[in-house]
C-alpha positions as CSV (number, residue, x, y, z in Angstrom):
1,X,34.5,28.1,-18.1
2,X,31.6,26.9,-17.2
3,X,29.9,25.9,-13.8
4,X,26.4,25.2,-12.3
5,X,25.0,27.7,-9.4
6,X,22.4,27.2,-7.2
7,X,20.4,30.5,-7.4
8,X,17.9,30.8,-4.8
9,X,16.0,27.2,-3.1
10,X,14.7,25.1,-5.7
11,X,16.4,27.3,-8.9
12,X,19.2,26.7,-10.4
13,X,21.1,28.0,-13.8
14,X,24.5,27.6,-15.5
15,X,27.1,30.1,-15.8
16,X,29.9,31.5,-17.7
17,X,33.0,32.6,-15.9
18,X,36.7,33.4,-16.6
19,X,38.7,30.3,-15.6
20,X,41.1,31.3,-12.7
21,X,44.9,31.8,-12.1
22,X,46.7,29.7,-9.3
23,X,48.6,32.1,-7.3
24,X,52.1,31.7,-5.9
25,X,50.9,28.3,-3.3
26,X,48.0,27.5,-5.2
27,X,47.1,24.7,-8.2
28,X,44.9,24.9,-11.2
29,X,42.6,21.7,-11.1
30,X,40.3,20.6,-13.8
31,X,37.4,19.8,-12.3
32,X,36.5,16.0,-13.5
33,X,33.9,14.0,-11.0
34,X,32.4,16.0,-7.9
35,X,30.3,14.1,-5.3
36,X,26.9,15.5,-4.5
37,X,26.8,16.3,-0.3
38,X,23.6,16.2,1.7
39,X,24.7,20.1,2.0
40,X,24.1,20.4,-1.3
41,X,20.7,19.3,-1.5
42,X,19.6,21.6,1.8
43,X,21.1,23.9,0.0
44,X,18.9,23.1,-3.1
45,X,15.9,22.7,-0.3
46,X,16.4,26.1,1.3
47,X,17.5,24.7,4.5
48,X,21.4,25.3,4.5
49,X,21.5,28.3,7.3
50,X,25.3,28.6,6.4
51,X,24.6,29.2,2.5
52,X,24.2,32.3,0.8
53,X,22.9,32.6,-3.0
54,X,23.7,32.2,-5.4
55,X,25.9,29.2,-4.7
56,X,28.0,27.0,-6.5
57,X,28.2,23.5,-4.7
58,X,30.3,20.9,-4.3
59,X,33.4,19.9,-2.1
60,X,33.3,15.8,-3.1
61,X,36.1,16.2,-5.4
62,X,38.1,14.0,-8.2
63,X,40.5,16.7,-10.3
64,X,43.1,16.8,-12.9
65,X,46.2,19.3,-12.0
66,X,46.7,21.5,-14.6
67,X,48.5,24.0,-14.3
68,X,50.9,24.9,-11.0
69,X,51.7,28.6,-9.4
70,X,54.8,29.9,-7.7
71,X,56.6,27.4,-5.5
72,X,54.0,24.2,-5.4
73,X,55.8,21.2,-3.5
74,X,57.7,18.6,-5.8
75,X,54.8,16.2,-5.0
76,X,52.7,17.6,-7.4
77,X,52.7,17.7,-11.1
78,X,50.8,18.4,-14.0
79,X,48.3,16.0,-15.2
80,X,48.2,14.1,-11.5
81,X,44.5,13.2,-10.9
82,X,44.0,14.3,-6.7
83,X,41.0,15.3,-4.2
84,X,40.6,17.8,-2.1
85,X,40.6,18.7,2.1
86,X,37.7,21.2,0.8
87,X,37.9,23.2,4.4
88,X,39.6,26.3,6.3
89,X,41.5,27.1,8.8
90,X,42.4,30.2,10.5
91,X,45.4,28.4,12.6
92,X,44.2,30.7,16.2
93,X,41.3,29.9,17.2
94,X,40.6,27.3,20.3
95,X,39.7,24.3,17.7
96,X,42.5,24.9,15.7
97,X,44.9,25.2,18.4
98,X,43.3,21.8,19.4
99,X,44.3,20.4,15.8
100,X,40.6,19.9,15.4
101,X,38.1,21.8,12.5
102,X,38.5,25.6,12.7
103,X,35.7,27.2,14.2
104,X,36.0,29.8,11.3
105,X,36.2,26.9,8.4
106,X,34.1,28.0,5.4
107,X,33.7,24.2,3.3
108,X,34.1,24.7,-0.7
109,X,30.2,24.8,-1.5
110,X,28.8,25.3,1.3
111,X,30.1,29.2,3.0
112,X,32.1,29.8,-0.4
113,X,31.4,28.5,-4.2
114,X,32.6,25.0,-4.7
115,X,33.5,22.7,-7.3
116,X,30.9,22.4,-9.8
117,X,32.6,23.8,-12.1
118,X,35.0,23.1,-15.3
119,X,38.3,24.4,-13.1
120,X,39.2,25.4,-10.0
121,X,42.2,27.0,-8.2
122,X,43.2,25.9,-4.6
123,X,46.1,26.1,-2.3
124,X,48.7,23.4,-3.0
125,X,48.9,22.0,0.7
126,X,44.8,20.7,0.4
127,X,46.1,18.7,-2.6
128,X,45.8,14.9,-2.0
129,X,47.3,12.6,-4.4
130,X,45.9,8.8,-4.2
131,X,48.0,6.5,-7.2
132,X,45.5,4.2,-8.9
133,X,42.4,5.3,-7.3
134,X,39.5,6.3,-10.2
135,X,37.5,9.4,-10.5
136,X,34.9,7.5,-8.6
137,X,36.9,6.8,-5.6
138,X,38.7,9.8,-5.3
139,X,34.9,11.7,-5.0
140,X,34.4,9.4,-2.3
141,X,37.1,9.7,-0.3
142,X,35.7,13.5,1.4
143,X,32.5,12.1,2.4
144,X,33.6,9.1,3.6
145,X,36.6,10.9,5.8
146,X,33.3,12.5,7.6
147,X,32.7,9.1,9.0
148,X,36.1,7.7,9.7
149,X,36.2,10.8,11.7
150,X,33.6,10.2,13.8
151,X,35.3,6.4,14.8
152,X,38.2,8.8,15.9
153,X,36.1,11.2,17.9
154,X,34.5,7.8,19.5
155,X,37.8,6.9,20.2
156,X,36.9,3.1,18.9
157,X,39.2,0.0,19.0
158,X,39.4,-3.6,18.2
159,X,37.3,-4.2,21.9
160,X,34.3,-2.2,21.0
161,X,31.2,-3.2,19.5
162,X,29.9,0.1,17.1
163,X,25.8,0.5,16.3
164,X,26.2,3.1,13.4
165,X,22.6,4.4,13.2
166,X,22.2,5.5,9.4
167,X,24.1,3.8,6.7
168,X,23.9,6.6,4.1
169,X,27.0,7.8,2.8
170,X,28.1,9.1,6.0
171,X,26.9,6.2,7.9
172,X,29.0,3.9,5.4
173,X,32.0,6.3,6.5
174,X,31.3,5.2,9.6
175,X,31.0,1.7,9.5
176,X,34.0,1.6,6.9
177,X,36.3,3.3,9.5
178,X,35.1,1.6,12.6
179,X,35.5,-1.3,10.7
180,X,39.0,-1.0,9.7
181,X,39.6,-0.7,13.6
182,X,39.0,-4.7,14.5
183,X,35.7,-3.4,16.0
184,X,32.3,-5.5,15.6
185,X,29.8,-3.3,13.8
186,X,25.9,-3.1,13.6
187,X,24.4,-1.2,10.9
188,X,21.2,0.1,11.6
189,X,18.5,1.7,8.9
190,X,15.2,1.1,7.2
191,X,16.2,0.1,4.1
192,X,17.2,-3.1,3.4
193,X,19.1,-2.2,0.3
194,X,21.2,0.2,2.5
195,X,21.8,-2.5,5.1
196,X,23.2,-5.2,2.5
197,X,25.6,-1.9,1.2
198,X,26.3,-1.6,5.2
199,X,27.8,-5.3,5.0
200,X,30.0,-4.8,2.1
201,X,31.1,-1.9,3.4
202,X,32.1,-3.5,6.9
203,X,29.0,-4.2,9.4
204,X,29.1,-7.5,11.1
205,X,25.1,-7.6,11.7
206,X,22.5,-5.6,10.5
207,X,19.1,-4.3,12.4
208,X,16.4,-3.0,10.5
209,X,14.5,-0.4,12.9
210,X,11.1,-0.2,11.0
211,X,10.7,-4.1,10.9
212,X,12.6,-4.4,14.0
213,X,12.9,-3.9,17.2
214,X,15.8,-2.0,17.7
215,X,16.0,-2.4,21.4
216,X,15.3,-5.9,21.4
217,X,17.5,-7.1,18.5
218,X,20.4,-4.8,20.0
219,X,20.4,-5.7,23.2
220,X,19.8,-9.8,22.3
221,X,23.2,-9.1,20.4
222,X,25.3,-7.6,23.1
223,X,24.0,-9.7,25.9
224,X,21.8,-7.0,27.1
225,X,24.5,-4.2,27.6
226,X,24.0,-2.3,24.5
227,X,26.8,-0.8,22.2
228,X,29.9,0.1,24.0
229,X,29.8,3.1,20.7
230,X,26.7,4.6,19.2
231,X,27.5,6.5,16.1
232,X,24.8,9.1,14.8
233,X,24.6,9.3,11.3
234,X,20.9,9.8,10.5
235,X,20.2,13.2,12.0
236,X,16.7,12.5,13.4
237,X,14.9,13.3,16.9
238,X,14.6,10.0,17.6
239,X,17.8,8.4,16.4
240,X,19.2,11.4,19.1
241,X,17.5,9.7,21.5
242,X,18.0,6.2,20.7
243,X,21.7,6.7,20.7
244,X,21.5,7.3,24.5
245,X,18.9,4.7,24.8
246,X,21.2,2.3,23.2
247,X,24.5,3.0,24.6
248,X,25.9,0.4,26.9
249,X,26.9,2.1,30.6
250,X,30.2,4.1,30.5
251,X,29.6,4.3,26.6
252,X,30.3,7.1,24.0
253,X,28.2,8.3,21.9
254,X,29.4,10.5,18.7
255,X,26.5,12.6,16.3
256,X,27.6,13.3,13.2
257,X,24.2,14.5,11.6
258,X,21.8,17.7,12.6
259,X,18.4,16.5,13.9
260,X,15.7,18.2,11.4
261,X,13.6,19.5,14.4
262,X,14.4,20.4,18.6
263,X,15.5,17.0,20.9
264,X,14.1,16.1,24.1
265,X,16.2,13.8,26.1
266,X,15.6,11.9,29.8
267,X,18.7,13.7,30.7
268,X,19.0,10.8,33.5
269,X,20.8,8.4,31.0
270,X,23.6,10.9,30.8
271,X,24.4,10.6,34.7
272,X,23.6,7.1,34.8
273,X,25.2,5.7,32.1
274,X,28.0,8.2,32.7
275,X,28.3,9.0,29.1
276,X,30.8,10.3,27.0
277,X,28.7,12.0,24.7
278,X,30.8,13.8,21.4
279,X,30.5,15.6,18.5
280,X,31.5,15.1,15.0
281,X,32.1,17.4,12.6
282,X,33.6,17.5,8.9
283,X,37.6,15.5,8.8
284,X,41.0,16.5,9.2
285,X,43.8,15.6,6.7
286,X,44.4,12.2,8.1
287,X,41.0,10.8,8.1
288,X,41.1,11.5,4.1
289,X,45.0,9.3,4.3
290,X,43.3,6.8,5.8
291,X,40.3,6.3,3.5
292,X,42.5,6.8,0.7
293,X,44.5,3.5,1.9
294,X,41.3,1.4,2.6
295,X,40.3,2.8,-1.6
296,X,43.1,1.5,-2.8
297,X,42.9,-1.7,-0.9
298,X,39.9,-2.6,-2.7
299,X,38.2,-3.5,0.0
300,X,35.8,-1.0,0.1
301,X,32.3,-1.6,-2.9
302,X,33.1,1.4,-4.8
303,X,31.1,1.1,-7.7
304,X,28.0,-0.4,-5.5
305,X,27.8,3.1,-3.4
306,X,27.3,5.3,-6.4
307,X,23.5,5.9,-7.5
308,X,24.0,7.8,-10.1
309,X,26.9,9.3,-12.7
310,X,25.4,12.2,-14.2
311,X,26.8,14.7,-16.5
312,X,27.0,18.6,-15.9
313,X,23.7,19.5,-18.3
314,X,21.6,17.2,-16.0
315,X,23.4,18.5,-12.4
316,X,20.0,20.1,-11.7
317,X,17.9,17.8,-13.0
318,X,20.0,15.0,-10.3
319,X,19.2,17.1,-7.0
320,X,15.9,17.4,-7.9
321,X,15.5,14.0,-8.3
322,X,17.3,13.5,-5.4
323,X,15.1,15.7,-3.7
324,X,12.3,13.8,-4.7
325,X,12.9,10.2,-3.4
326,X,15.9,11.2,-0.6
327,X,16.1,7.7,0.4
328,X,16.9,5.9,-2.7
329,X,20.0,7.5,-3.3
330,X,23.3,6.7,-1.3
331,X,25.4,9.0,-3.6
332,X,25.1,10.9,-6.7
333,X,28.2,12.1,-9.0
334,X,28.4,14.8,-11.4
335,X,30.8,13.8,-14.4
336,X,32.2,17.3,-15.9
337,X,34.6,15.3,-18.6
């Protein structure tokens, strides 16, 4: 078979390997649309501390069951198109024993090879099988879990009003999921392109920060209180900060991205405001159920948060363009039909 490595930053080749076995557990897939993650490109970039080289990326999947091992559930069959829960878990440690992200997970792609590749095998109980959803959607439905995630961790309901700073494609998680709760959102970015995607994909209102006061047109929203949530899906020093800044009093604030550099808070706020302040990281099983209903709704613009379908010969060529202009890409997906 063959698959697409990421060699060392800013190289990349394509491979030969033997196409695996499923074990006893496990399912063949045919790898047939696989979502490119912001992992993936700091992987590309050399800025992935969890990544080894060479590494094959990818954990956005849409696959094609081919082939099943030794006593895989009556669920699944052969020729089902399915995703992927694309982590680990040990089933001891603390977060586990919490039902949260195992502190040992290693994500397809990212601490282990991933998807870009003509077939993989995986164990049959990370299989999820969506009826009617397309190859596009199903590669959606990982990174948009990520944000539907986040609404959990922020614990938001119909009475809150969400400012989801960052309405990439985690962002759009975000807003999607907080969306589906009743709440009132505000998307916040710099692109205006982004913020019209926001408003398909849920958000009330809409502040752009670089024409825009964000303070000012935030606060003249909520009658001076702020955001009762503020979701961080930007990973910036300052959208760290203006996530506190933000927050109404007795507010919760959940980041979902890594700042790019060291944050310096007024620590204050926190005792103030008396802040819940959370993290967010990765999605359990029924984050991915839930996004998987909201696809097959229809009511989320599908098509509209794709960039770019491009096939396996040109899967380099994407994350350097990618690379290149970052911001005018929401989401890029490799076809491997």
């Amino acid at each position: 078979m063959k698959c697409f490595r990421i060699d060392a930053p800013g190289a990349f080749s394509f491979a030969e390997a033997p196409a695996p076995k499923p074990a006893a557990g496990e399912a063949l897939l045919r790898v047939r649309r696989l979502g490119y993650c912001g992992s993936d490109l700091s992987t590309f970039r050399g800025a992935n501390p969890l990544v080894t080289y060479p590494r094959i990326p990818g954990h956005e999947i849409a696959a094609e069951i081919m082939e099943l091992g030794a006593r895989a559930p009556a669920n699944l069959s052969l020729g089902q198109l399915v995703t992927v829960v694309p982590y680990t878990a040990c089933g001891r440690c603390t977060a586990c024993r919490a039902g949260r992200l195992c502190r040992h997970n290693q994500t397809l792609g990212v601490q282990r090879d991933g998807a870009c590749s003509e077939f993989i095998a995986v164990p049959c109980d990370t299989i999820l099988t969506a009826p009617g959803l397309s190859l596009e959607a199903l590669a959606l439905v990982e990174p948009l879990s990520v944000g539907f995630h986040a609404v959990e961790r922020g614990r938001v309901t119909a009475a809150d009003t969400v400012a989801v700073l960052g309405a990439g494609m985690i962002g759009l998680g975000a807003i999607a999921g907080a969306a589906q709760t009743g709440a009132r959102v505000i998307a916040v970015d710099v692109d205006d392109g982004k913020l019209a995607l926001a408003r398909r994909a849920g958000a009330r209102e809409t502040i752009n920060s670089r024409s825009d006061s964000l303070h000012d047109r935030l606060h003249a929203l909520t009658d001076g209180d702020g955001a009762s949530v503020v979701i961080e899906a930007a990973g910036s020093p300052e959208t760290f900060r203006a996530a506190i800044d933000e927050v109404c009093f007795a507010g919760r604030v959940v980041y979902i991205g890594y700042a790019k550099a060291p944050v310096t808070y007024e620590t204050k706020y926190f005792v103030m405001k008396e802040l819940d302040i959370l993290g967010s990281r990765g999605a359990l099983r029924p984050n991915f159920e839930a996004v998987i209903r909201l696809l097959q709704s229809g009511r989320y613009p599908i098509a509209e948060t794709i960039t770019r379908i491009a096939p396996l010969a040109e899967a380099g060529e994407a994350l350097r363009a990618w690379e290149a202009n970052p911001a005018a890409i929401t989401k890029i997906q490799i076809s491997l039909d």
